[in-house]
C-alpha positions, 0 to 999 in steps of 0.5 A: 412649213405650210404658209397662209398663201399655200393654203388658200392655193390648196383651198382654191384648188377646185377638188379640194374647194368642194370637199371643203364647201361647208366646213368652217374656216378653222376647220378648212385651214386646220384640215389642210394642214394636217393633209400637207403634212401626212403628203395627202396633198400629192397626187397619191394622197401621200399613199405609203406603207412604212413597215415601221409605221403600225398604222399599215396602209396609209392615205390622206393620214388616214391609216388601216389600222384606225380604219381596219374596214376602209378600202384606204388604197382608194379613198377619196380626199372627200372622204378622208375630210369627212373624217377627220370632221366627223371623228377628230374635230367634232369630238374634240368640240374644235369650233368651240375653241381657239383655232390654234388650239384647235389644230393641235387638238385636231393633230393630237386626236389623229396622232394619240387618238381621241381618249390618248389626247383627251387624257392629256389635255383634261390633265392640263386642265385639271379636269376628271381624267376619263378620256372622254371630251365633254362639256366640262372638259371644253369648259375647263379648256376654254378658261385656259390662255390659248398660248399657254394651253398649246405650249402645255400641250406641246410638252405634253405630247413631246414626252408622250413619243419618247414614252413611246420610244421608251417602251418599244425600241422599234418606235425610234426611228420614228421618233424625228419625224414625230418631233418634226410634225409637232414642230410644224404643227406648232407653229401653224397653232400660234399662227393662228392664235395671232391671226388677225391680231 
């Protein structure tokens, strides 16, 4: 798993460091996270198209299938940062949030898209389920302990993979590394729940 220390190397690094320069902290951090486990922070970006994978051609974590008029094969990790704030995070209200609960969130949008994991979390919340982020689900969300909300949301997401698998049997080979990544992710999230405490 990514430590505080790679990410502040990752951060330094003088590409990265200019596509970051003006994002918030939680967002930088979370940003790097997500990069280090989708491989775009090699040199190629973590480029792969596994036939397994419905997303098709995938850079920096970011897939054709979510972006079917992007030319993916030269994104730029400017670029693919971009997105991830402007189509993940903002509307997912992330700065308004524990960072830790944000990062699951931020990795929640990308892996369950923004209506598959606000449905999620506005059931954890016990708010109106309509897939749509607003400000009553953020006020819900905020009353509810950090901790406790990503423990709800790891379970939440673990069932909702093997539904997955469930329903389409040619999902299960990715099942491990789905478990894997929100393993990772969680502990990243509650490190950054105690960061500092």
């Amino acid at each position: 798993m990514i430590t505080p220390q790679q990410l502040e190397h990752y951060r330094q690094l003088p590409n990265i460091a200019a596509a970051l320069r003006g994002y918030s902290d939680a967002f930088s951090r979370s940003v790097l996270t997500i990069l280090y486990l989708e491989g775009g922070l090699r040199d190629d970006g973590g480029l792969n198209d596994v036939a397994s994978d419905r997303g098709g051609l995938t850079k920096f974590g970011i897939s054709q299938l979510a972006y079917p008029r992007l030319d993916i094969a030269n994104l730029t990790i400017d670029h693919a940062i971009r997105l991830y704030y402007r189509d993940y995070w903002e509307p997912m209200h992330c700065d308004e949030l524990n960072s830790g609960v944000a990062l699951m969130l931020l990795d929640g949008s990308v892996q369950h898209g923004l209506s598959g994991i606000t449905r999620i979390v506005q059931r954890i919340a016990d708010a109106e389920v309509d897939g749509v982020f607003g400000s009553r689900t953020l006020k819900k969300c905020q009353s509810i302990l950090p901790n406790l909300f990503i423990s709800q949301l790891i379970s939440r997401r673990a069932r909702k993979y093997a539904r997955i698998c469930l329903d389409d049997n040619s999902q299960i080979p990715n099942l491990n590394g789905w478990m894997n990544r929100l393993s990772h992710i969680t502990e990243r999230c509650y490190a950054e729940v105690y960061r500092g405490a």
